[in-house]
ZADO-1210 file (C-alpha; in nm, 4 decimals, padded with zeros to 6 digits):
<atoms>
<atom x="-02.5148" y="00.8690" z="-03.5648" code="UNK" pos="1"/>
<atom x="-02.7579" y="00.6550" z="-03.7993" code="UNK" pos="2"/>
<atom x="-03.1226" y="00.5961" z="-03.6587" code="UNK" pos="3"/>
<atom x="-03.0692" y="00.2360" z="-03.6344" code="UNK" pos="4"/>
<atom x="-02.7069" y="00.3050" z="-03.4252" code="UNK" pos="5"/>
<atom x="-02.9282" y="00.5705" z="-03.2176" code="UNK" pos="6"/>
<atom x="-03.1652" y="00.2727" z="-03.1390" code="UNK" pos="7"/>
<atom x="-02.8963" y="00.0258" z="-03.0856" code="UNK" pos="8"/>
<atom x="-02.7435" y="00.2882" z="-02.7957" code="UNK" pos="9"/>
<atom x="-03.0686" y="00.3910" z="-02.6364" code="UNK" pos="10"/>
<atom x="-03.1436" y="00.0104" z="-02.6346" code="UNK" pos="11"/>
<atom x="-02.8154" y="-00.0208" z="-02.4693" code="UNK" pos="12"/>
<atom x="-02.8900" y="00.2337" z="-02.2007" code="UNK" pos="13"/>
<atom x="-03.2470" y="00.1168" z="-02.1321" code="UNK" pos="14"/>
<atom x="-03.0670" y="-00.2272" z="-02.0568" code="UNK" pos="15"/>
<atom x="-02.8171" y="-00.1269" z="-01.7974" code="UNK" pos="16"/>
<atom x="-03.0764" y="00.1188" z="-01.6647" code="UNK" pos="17"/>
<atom x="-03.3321" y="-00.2578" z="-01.5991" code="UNK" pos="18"/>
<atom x="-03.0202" y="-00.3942" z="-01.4626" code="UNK" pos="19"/>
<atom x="-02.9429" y="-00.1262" z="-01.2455" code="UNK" pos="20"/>
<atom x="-02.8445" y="-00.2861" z="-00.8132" code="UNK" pos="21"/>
<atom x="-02.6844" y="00.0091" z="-00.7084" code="UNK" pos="22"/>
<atom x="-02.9692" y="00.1274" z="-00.4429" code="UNK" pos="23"/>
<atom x="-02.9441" y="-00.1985" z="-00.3282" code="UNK" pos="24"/>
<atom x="-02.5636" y="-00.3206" z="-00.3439" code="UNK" pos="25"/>
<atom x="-02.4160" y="00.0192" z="-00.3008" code="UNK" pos="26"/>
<atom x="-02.6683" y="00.2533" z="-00.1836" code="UNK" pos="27"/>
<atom x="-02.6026" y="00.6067" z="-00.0958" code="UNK" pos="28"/>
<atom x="-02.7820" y="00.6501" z="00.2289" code="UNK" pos="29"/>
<atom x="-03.0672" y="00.4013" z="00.2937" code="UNK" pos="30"/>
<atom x="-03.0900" y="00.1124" z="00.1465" code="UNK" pos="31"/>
<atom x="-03.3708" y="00.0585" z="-00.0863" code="UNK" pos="32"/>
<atom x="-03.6399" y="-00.1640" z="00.0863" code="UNK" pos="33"/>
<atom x="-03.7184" y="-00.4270" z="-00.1452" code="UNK" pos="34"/>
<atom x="-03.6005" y="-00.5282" z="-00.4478" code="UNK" pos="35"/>
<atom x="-03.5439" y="-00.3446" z="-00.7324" code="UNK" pos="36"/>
<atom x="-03.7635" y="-00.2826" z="-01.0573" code="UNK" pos="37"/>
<atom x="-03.6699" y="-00.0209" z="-01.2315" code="UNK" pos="38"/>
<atom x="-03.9926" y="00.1269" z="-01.4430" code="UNK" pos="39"/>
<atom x="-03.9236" y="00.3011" z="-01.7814" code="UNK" pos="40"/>
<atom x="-04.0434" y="00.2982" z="-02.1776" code="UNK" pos="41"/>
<atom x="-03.8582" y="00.4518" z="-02.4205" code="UNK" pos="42"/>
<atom x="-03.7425" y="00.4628" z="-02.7923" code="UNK" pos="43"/>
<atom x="-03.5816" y="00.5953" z="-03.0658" code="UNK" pos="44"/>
<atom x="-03.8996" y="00.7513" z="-03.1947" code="UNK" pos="45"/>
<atom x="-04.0870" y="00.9107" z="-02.9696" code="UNK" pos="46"/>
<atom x="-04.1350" y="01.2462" z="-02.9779" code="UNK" pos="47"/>
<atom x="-04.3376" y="01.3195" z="-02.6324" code="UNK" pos="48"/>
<atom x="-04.1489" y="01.2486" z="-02.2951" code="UNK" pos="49"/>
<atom x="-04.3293" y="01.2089" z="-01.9839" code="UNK" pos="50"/>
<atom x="-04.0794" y="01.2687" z="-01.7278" code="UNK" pos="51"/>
<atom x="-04.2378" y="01.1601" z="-01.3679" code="UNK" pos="52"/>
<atom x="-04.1109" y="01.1350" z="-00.9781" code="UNK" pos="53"/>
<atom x="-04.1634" y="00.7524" z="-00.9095" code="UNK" pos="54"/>
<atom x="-04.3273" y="00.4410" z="-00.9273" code="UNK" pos="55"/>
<atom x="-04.5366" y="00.3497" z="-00.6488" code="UNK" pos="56"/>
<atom x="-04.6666" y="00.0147" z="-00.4994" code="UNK" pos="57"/>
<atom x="-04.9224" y="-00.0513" z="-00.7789" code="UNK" pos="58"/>
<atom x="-04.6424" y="00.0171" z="-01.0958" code="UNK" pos="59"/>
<atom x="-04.3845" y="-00.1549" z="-00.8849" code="UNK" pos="60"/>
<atom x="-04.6040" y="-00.4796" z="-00.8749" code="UNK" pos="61"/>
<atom x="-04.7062" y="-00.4605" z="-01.2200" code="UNK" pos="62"/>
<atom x="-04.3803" y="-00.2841" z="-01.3704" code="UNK" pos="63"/>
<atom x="-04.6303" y="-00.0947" z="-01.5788" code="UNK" pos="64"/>
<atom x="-04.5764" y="00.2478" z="-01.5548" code="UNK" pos="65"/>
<atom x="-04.8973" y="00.4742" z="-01.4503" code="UNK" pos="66"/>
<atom x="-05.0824" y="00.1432" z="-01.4424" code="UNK" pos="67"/>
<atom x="-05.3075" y="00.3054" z="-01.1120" code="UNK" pos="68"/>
<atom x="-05.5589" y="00.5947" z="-01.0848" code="UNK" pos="69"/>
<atom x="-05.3223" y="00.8376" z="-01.1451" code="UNK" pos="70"/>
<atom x="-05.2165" y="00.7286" z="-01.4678" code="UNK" pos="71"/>
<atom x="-05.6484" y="00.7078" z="-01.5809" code="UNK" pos="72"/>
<atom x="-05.5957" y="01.1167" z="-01.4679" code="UNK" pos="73"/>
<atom x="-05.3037" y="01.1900" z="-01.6628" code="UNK" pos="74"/>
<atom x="-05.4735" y="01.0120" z="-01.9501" code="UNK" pos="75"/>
<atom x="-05.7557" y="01.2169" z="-01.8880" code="UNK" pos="76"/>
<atom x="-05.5261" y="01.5523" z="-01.9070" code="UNK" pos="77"/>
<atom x="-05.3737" y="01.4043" z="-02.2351" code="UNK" pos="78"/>
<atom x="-05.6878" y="01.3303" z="-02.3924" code="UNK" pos="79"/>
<atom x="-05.5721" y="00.9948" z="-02.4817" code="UNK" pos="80"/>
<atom x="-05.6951" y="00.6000" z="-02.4470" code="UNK" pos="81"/>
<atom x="-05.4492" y="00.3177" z="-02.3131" code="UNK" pos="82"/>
<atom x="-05.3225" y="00.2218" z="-02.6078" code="UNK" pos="83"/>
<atom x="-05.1545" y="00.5461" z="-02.7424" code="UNK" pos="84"/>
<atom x="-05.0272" y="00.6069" z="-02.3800" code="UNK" pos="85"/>
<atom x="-04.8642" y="00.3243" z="-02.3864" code="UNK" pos="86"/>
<atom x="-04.6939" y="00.3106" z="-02.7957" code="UNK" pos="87"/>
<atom x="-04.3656" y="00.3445" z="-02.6633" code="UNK" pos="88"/>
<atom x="-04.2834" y="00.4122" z="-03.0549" code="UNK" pos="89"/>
<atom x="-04.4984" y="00.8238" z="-02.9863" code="UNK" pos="90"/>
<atom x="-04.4876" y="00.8384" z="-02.6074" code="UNK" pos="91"/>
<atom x="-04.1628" y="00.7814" z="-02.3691" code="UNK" pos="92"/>
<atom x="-04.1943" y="00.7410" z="-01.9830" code="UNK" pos="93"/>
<atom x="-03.8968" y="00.8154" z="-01.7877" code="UNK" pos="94"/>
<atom x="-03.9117" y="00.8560" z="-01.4117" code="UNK" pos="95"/>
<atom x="-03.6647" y="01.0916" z="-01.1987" code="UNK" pos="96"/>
<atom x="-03.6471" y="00.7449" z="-01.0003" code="UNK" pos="97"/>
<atom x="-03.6688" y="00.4245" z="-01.1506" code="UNK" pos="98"/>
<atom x="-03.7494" y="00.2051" z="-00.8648" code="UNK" pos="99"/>
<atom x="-04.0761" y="00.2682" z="-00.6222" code="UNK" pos="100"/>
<atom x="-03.8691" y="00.4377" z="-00.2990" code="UNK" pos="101"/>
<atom x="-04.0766" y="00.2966" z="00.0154" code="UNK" pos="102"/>
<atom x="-04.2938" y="00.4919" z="00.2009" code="UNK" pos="103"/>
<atom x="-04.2712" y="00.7421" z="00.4547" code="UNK" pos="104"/>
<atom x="-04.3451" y="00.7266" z="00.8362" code="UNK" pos="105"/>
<atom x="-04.7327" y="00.8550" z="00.7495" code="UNK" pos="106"/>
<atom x="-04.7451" y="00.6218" z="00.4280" code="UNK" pos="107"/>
<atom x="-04.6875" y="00.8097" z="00.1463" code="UNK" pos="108"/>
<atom x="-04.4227" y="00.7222" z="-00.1099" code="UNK" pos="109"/>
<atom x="-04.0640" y="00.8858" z="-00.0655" code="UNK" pos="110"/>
<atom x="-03.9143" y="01.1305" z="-00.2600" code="UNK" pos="111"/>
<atom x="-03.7344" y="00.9969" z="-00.6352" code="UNK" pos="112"/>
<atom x="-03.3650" y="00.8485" z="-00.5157" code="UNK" pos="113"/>
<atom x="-03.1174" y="01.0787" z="-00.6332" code="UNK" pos="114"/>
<atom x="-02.9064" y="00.7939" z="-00.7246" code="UNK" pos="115"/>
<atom x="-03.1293" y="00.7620" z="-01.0479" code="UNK" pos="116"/>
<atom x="-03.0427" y="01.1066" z="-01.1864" code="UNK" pos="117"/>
<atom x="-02.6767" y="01.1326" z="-01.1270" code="UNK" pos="118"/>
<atom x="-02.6246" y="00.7791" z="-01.2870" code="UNK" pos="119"/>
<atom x="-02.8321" y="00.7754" z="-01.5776" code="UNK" pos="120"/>
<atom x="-03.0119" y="01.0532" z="-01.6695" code="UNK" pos="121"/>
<atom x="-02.8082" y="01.2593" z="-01.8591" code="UNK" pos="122"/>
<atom x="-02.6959" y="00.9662" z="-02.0509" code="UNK" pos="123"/>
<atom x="-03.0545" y="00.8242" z="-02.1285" code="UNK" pos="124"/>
<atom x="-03.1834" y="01.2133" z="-02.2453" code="UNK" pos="125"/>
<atom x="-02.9192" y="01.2270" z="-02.4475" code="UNK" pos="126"/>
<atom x="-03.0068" y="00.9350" z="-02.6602" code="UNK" pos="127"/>
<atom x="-03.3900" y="01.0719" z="-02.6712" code="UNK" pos="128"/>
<atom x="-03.3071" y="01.3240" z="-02.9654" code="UNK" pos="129"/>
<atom x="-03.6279" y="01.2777" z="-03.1399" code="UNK" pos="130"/>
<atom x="-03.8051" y="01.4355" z="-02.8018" code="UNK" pos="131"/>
<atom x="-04.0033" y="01.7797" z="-02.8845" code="UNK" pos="132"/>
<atom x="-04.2244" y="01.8097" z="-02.5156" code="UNK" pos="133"/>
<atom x="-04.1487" y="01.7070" z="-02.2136" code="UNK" pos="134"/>
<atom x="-04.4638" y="01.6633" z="-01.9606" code="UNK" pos="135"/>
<atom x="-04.2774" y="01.7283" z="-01.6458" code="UNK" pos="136"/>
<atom x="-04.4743" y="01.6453" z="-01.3468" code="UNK" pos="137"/>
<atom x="-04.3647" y="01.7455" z="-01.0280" code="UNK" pos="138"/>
<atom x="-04.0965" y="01.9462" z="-00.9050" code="UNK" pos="139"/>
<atom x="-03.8168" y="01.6598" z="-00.8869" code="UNK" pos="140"/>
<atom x="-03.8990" y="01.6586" z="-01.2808" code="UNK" pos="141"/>
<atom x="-03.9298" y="02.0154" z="-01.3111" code="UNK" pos="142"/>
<atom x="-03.5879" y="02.1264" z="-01.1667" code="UNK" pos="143"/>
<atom x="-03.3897" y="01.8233" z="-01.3822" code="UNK" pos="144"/>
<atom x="-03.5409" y="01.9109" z="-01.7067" code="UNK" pos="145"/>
<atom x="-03.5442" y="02.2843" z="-01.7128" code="UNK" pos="146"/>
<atom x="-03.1896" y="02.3028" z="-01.6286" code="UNK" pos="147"/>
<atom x="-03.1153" y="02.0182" z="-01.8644" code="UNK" pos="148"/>
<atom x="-03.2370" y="02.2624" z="-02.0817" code="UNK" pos="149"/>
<atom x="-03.0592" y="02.5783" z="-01.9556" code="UNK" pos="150"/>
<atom x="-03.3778" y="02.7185" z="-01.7764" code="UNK" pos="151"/>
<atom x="-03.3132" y="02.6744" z="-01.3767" code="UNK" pos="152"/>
<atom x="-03.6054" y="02.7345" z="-01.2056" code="UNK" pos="153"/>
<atom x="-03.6082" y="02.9691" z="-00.8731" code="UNK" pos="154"/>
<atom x="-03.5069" y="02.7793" z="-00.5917" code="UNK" pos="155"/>
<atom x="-03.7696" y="02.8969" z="-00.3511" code="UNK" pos="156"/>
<atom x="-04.0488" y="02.8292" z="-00.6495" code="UNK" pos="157"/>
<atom x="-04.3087" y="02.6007" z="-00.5758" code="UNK" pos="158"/>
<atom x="-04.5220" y="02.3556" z="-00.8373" code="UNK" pos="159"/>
<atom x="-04.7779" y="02.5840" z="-00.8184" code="UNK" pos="160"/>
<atom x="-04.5827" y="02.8951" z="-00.8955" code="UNK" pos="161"/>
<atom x="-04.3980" y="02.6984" z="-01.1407" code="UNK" pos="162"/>
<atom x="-04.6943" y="02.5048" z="-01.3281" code="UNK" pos="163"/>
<atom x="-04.9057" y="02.8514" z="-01.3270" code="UNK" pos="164"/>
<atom x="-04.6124" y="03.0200" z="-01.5745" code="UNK" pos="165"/>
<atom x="-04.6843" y="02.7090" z="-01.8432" code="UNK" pos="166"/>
<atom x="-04.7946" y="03.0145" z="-02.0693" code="UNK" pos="167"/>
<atom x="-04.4031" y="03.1491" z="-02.0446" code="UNK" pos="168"/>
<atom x="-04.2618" y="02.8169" z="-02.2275" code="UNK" pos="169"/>
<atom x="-04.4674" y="02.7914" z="-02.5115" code="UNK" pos="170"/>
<atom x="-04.3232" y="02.7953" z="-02.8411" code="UNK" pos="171"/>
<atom x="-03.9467" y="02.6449" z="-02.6673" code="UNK" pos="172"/>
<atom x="-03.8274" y="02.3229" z="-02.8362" code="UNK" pos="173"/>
<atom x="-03.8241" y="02.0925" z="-02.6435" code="UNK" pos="174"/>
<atom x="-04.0934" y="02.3051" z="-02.4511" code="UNK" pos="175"/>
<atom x="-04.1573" y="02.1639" z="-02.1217" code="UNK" pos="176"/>
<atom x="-04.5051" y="02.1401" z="-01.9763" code="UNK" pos="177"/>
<atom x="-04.5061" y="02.1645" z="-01.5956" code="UNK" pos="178"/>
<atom x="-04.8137" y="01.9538" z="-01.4384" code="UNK" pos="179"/>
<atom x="-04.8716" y="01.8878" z="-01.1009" code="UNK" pos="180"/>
<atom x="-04.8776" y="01.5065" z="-01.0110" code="UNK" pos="181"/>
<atom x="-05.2169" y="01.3722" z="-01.1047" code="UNK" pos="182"/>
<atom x="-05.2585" y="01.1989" z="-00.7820" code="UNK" pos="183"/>
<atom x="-05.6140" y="01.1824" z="-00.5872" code="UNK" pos="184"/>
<atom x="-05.3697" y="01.3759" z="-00.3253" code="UNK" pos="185"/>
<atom x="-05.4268" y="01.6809" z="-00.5673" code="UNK" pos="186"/>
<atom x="-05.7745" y="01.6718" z="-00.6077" code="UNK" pos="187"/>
<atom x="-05.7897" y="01.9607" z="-00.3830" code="UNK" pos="188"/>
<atom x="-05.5108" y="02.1476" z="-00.5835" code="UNK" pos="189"/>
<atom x="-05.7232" y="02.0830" z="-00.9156" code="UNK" pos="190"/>
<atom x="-06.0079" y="02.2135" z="-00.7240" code="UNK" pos="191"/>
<atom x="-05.8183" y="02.5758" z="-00.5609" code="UNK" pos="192"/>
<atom x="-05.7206" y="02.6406" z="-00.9114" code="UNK" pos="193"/>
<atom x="-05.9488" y="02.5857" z="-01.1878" code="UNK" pos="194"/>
<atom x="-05.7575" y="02.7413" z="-01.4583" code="UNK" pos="195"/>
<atom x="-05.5519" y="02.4565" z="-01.4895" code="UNK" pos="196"/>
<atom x="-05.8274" y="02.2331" z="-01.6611" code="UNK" pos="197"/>
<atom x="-05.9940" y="02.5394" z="-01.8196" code="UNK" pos="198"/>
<atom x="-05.6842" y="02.7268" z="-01.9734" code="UNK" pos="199"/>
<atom x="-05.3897" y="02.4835" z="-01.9349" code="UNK" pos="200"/>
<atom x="-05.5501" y="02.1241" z="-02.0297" code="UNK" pos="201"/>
<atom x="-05.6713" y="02.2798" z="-02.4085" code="UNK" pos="202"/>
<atom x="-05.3330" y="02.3864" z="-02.4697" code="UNK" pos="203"/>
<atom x="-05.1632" y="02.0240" z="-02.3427" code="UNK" pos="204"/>
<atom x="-05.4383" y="01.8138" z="-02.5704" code="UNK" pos="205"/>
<atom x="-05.3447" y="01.9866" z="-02.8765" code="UNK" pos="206"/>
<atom x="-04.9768" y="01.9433" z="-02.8274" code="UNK" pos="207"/>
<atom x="-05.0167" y="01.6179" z="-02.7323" code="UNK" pos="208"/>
<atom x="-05.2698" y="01.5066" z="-03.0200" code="UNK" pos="209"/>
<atom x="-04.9854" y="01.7125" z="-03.2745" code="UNK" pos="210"/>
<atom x="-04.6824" y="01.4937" z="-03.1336" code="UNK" pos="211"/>
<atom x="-04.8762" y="01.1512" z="-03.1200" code="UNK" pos="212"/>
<atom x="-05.1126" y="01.1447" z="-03.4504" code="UNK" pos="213"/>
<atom x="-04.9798" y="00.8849" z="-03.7074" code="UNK" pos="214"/>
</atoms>
């Protein structure tokens, strides 16, 4: 397939991903509480992937994805400013859910729907062939795109277990970087483990700076 026809289909794809009513119309267990607004950027050339959970309430109002504090932390981790975060032509941003879930009964968001990944995620990643790393924050992320790639993770692993072994998939293409979620929640988490931003973070910047310099 050309690079314009590769375009054309991931354009395709995106479209009926915007479109998508099917938490809604035909939902598979709870409905989804308010409308939908699917959240993603991609394209045809970029060549870093971050794969999140969700949107939450802030990204779902805006329909800008990582448009909150937790998005000024990631870019923080990256080492980037606003506007190469968001050059959908270098970086892709592809939720396990599309849609921001609801919140729990103590006000925190709910998990990605699993509708998302068994309708279009296969699909979509497939049409992302220009992808070398894959920032994959969160577990939800972590479990989808290591087996994607033939690497299942442990069952009983947690993030931390799984983000402290970032060393082991260095050097893969596509490697996958496991991050925990760069929430305020884990401020604590950053805190209990301070090899993360003095070991991990170095490594991260340079990849990222490599995949996203013009």
């Amino acid at each position: 397939m050309t690079g314009r026809a590769s375009a054309r289909k991931l354009d395709e794809i995106a479209g009926r991903i915007r479109a998508c009513r099917f938490c809604v119309e035909t939902p598979k267990g709870a409905k989804l509480p308010h409308e939908p607004r699917p959240v993603l950027r991609v394209s045809a050339t970029a060549r870093l992937l971050i794969a999140s959970q969700a949107p939450g309430n802030l990204v779902n109002q805006t329909g800008l994805p990582f448009n909150d504090p937790s998005g000024n932390r990631l870019r923080d981790w990256m080492a980037v400013d606003r506007e190469t975060f968001y050059d959908v032509s270098r970086i892709a941003i592809a939720p396990m859910g599309f849609c921001f879930p609801g919140n729990d009964a103590a006000g925190g968001d709910l998990p990605p729907r699993p509708e998302c990944r068994a309708l279009w995620h296969d699909e979509l990643f497939a049409a992302l062939p220009k992808v070398e790393t894959v920032l994959a924050i969160g577990r939800f992320a972590q479990d989808y795109h290591f087996a994607r790639l033939g690497h299942a993770l442990p069952k009983g692993a947690g993030v931390s277990e799984i983000v402290a072994r970032w060393r082991e998939f260095q050097g893969a293409r596509p490697l996958i970087f496991p991050l925990p979620h760069p929430s305020w929640r884990n401020t604590g988490w950053l805190k209990r483990h301070p090899w993360f931003e003095a070991e991990a973070l170095p490594v991260l910047r340079a990849e990222v700076a490599r995949l996203v310099k013009t």
